[in-house]
C-alpha positions as CSV (number, residue, x, y, z in Angstrom):
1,X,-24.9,-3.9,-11.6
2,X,-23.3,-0.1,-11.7
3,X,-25.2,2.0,-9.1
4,X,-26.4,5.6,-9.9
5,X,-23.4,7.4,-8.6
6,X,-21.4,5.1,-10.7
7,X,-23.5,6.7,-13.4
8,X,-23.7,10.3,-12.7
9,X,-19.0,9.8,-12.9
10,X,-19.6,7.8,-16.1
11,X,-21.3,10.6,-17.7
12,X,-18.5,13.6,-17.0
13,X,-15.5,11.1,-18.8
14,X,-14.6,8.7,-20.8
15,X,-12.9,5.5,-19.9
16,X,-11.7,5.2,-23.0
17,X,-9.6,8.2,-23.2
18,X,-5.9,8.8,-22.1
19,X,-5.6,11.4,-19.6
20,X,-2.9,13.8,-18.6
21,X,-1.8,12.9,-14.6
22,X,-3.7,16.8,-14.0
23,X,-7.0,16.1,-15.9
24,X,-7.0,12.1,-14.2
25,X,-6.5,13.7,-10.4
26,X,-9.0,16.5,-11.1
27,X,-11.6,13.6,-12.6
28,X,-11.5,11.3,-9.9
29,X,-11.8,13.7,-7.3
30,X,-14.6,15.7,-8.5
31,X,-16.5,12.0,-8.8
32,X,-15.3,11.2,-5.4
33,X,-19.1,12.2,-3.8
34,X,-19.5,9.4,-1.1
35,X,-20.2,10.4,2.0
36,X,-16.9,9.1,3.6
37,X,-13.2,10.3,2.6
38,X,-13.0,8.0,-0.2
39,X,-9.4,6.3,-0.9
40,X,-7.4,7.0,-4.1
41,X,-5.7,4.1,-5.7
42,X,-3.6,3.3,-8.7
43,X,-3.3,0.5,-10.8
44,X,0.1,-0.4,-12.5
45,X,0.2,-2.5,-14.9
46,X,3.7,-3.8,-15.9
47,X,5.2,-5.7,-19.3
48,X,6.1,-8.6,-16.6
49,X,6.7,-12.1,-16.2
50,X,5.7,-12.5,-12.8
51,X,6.4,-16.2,-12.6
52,X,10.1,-15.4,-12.8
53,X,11.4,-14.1,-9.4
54,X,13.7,-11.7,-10.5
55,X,11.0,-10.0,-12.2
56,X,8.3,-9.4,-9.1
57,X,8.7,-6.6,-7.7
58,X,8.5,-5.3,-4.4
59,X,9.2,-2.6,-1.7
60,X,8.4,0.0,0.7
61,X,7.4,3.6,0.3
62,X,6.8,6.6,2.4
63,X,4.9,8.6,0.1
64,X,5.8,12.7,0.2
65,X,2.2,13.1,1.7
66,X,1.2,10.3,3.3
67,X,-2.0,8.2,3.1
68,X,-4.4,9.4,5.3
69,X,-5.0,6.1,6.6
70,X,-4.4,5.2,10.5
71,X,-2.9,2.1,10.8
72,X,-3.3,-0.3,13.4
73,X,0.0,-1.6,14.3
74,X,1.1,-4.4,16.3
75,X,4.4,-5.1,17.7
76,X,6.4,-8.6,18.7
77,X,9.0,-7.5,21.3
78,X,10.0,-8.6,24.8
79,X,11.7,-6.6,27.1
80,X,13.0,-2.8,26.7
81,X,11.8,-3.1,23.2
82,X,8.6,-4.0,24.2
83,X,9.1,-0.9,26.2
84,X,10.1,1.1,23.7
85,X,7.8,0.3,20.9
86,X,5.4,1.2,23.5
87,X,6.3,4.4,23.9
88,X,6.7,5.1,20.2
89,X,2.9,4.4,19.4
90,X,2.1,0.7,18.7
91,X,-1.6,-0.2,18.9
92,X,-0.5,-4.0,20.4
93,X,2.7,-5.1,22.1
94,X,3.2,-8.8,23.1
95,X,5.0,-12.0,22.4
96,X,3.6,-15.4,23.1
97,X,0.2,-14.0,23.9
98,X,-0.1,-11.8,21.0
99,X,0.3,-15.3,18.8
100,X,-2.2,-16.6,21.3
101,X,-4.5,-13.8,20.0
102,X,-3.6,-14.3,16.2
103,X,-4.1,-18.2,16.7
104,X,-7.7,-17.4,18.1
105,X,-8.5,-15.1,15.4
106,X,-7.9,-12.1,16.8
107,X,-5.9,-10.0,14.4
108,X,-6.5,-6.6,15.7
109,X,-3.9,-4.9,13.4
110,X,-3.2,-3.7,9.9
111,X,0.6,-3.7,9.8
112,X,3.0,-6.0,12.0
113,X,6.5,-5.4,13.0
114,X,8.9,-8.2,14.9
115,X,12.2,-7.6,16.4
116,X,14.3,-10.3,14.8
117,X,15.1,-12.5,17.9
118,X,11.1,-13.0,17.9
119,X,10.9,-14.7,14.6
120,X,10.9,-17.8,15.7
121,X,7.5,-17.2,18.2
122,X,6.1,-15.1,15.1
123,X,6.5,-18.2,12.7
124,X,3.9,-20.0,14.7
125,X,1.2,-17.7,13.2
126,X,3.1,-17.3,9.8
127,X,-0.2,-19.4,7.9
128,X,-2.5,-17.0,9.3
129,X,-0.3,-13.5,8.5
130,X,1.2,-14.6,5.3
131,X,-2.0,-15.2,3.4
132,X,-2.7,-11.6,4.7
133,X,0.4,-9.8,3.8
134,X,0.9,-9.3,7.7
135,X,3.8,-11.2,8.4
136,X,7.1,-9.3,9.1
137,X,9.4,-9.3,6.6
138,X,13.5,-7.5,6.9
139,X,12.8,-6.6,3.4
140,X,10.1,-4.4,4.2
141,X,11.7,-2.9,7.0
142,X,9.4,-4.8,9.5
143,X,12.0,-7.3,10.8
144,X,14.2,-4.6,12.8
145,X,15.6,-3.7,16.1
146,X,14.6,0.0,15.4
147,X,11.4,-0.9,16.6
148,X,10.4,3.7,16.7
149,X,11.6,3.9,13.4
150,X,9.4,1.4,11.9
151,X,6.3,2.1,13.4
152,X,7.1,5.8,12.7
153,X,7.7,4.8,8.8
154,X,4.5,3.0,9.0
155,X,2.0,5.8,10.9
156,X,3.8,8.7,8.5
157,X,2.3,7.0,5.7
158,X,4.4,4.1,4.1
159,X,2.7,2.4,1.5
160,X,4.0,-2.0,0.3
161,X,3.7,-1.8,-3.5
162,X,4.7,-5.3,-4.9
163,X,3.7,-7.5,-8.2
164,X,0.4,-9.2,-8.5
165,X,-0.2,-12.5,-10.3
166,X,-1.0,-10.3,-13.7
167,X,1.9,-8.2,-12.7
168,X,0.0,-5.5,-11.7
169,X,0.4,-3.1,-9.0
170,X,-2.3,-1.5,-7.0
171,X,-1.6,0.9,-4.1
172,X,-3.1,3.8,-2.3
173,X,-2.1,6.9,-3.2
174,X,-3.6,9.1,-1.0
175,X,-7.5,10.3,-0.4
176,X,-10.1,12.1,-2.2
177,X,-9.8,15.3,0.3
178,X,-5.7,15.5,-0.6
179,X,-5.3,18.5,-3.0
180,X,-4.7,18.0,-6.4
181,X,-1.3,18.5,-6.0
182,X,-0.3,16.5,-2.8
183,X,-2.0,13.4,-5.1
184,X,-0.2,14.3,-8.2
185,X,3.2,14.4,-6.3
186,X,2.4,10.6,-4.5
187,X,1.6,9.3,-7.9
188,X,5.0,10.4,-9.0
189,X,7.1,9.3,-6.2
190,X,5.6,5.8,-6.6
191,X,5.8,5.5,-10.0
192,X,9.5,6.7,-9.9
193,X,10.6,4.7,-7.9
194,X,8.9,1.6,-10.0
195,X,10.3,2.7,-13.3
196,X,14.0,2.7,-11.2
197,X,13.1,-1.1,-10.2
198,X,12.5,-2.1,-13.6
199,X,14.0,-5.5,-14.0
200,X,17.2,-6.1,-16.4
201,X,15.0,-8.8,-18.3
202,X,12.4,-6.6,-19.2
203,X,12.4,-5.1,-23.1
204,X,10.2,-3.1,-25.0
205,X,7.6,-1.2,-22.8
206,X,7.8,-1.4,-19.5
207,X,4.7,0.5,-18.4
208,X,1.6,-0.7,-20.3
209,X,-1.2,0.8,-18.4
210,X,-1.8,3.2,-15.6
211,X,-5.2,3.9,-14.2
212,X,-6.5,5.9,-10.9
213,X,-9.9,5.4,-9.0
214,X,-11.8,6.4,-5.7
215,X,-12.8,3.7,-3.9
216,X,-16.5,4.6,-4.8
217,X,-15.3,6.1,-8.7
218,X,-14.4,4.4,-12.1
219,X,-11.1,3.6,-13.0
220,X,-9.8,6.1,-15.3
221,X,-6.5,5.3,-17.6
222,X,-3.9,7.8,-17.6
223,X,-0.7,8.9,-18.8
224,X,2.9,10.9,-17.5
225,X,5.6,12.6,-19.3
C-alpha cells in the first residue's frame, strides 16, 4: 500500500522519465519530507553475469563527502593494537570475549575490523558475521595491522559497493540534508570508479539502469554524461 507522502512525491515526477544527475538530486531531495535525515541511495544495475566470479564486483570507497552515517565499529585486537585501536575511536575492542558477545547475539556494531593474527578467534563467529556482511575481509581493507587507518577510513565515510544476485548495486550516497552538489559529486565518484571495474567479459552496455531514492522517496531513473 503507498502511503500519502509516497503520493504527494509521485505527483511532482514521473517514474518513467530519464533524468539528468541535476534534475534526479534536486527531485529526491525536495521529496525527502520525513521528519528524520533521510538516507540517499543508488541503485546500479549492471549488464552482469553474476554467477561468474570474475564478473561480481566489489570494493571499498571513501566517498568525497562522506555519508553522514555514524558507524558503530568493533575491533579484534590483543595487545598494543588493542591499545591503539582504542585510542583511534573504536566503539568495541576485544578478542575471545568479543566472540563471546557475537556468539550470544550481541552484535553491537555496524562495521568490523580484525588484525590478521586474530583470524583464527574471528572465524568462530564467521556464520553469524558473514550472513551480515560483517566479517573482516583484507580485500576490504578490514583485515589490517593499521588498525587507525581502518577505522579512520570507515568513520570518514567509506561506503562496500559489491554485486547483488541481479547484479545490482545499491549504496548510500550520502543524505537528504547534503547539498545538491556534495550528492552529485558522491554519485560520480562511485559510479567512476564502477565503470573502471568493468569486467573484460562484459560487451555491449555495461550500465543498464541507474536510479536514486530517499529512504522515505520513490526511486527515480536517471542518467550521466
Amino acid at each position: 500500500m503507498i502511503g500519502k507522502r509516497t503520493k504527494n512525491a509521485l505527483k511532482s515526477v514521473d517514474v518513467n522519465k530519464l533524468y539528468s544527475l541535476n534534475e534526479v538530486v534536486k527531485h529526491v531531495k525536495a521529496n525527502a519530507t520525513a521528519k528524520f535525515d533521510e538516507t540517499v541511495e543508488i541503485a546500479i544495475n549492471l549488464n552482469i553475469d553474476a554467477k561468474k566470479a570474475e564478473q561480481n564486483i566489489r570494493g571499498v570507497l571513501s566517498l568525497p563527502h562522506g555519508t553522514g552515517k555514524v558507524y558503530r565499529v568493533a575491533v579484534f585486537a590483543r595487545g598494543p593494537k588493542a591499545e591503539e585501536a582504542k585510542k583511534a575511536g573504536a566503539d568495541l575492542v576485544g578478542a575471545e570475549e568479543l566472540v563471546d558477545q557475537v556468539l550470544k547475539g550481541e552484535i553491537l556494531f555496524d562495521k568490523c575490523i580484525a588484525t590478521p593474527d586474530m583470524m583464527g578467534v574471528v572465524g568462530k563467529v564467521a556464520k553469524v558475521l558473514g550472513p551480515r556482511g560483517l566479517m573482516p575481509n583484507p580485500k576490504l581493507g578490514t583485515v589490517t595491522m593499521d588498525v587507525t587507518a581502518a577505522l579512520s577510513a570507515i568513520k570518514g565515510g567509506q561506503v562496500e559497493y559489491r554485486t547483488e544476485k541481479a547484479g545490482v548495486i545499491h549504496s548510500r550516497v550520502g543524505k537528504a540534508s547534503f547539498s545538491e552538489g556534495a550528492l552529485e559529486e558522491n554519485i560520480k565518484a562511485l559510479l567512476d570508479v564502477i565503470l573502471k571495474s568493468r569486467p573484460a567479459g562484459v560487451k555491449g552496455t555495461y550500465i543498464k539502469k541507474l536510479s536514486l531514492s530517499s529512504t522515505m522517496g520513490p526511486g527515480l531513473q536517471f542518467s550521466v554524461e
